[in-house]
N, C-alpha and C positions, 0 to 999 in steps of 0.2 A: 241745900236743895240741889239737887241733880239738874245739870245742864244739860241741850238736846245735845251737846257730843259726847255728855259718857253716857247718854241712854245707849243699851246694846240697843242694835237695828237703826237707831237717831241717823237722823244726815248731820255729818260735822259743819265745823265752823266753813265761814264764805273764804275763799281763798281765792290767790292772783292766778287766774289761766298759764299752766307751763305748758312747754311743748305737746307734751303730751294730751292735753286735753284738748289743745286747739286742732290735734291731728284728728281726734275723734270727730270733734266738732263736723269739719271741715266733709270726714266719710259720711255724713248725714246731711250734710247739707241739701243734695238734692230731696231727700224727703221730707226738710223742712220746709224747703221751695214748692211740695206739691200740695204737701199742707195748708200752706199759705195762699197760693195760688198766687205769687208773687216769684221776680228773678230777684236775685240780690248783686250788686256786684262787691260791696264790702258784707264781709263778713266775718266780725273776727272775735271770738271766744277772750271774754275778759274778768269776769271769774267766775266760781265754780264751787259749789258743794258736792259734797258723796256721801252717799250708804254702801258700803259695804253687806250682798248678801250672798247670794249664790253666783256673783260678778260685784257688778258696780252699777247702782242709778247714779245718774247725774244730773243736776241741775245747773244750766249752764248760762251767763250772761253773756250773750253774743248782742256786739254792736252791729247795726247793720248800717244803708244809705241814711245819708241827711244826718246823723246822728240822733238817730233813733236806735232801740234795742228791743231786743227780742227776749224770752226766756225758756231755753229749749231744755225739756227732759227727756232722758234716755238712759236703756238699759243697756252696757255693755256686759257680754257673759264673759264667762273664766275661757283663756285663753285655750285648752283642750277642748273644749266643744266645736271649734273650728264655727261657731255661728257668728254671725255678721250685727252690727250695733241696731238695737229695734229703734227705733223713737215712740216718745208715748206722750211727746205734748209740746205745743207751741204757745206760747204767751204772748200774743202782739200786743202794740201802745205802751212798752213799757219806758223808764226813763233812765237814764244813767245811776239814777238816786236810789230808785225803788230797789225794796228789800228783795232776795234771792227769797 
């Protein structure tokens, strides 16, 4: 049986937030913030799956205050389009546990 990461188009496996994804994180943050209609003052990107399409979706586990967490998705595009990260979704009440 075929797992969701060798489906072509599948988001892979949940992985540990490296720099890089926490920098994304962090460029969205305020439209997570408007989303919410909350400020945050922690906010830190702790892991992360990806699709691979015409850029990158992401799904991302960001801890926020109080030790709570969020679950933000977003399209990052291919670095030549010079376009800026969308976001396309915020998951509030989530827990440290709960699946990506």
């Amino acid at each position: 049986t075929l797992t969701m990461a060798a489906m072509v188009g599948g988001y892979g496996d949940v992985k540990s937030a490296d720099e890089h994804v926490r920098e994304f994180v962090n460029q969205i943050k305020a439209d997570v913030e408007a989303s919410t209609g909350k400020s945050y003052t922690k906010f830190h990107a702790v892991t992360y799956r990806s699709q691979v399409v015409a850029g990158t979706n992401y799904k991302v586990k960001v801890e926020i205050d109080d030790g709570n967490y969020l679950h933000v998705s977003f399209f990052k595009p291919l670095p030549h389009t010079g376009a800026a990260s969308e976001l396309k979704g915020v998951e509030e009440g989530k827990t440290g546990t709960d699946d990506l």
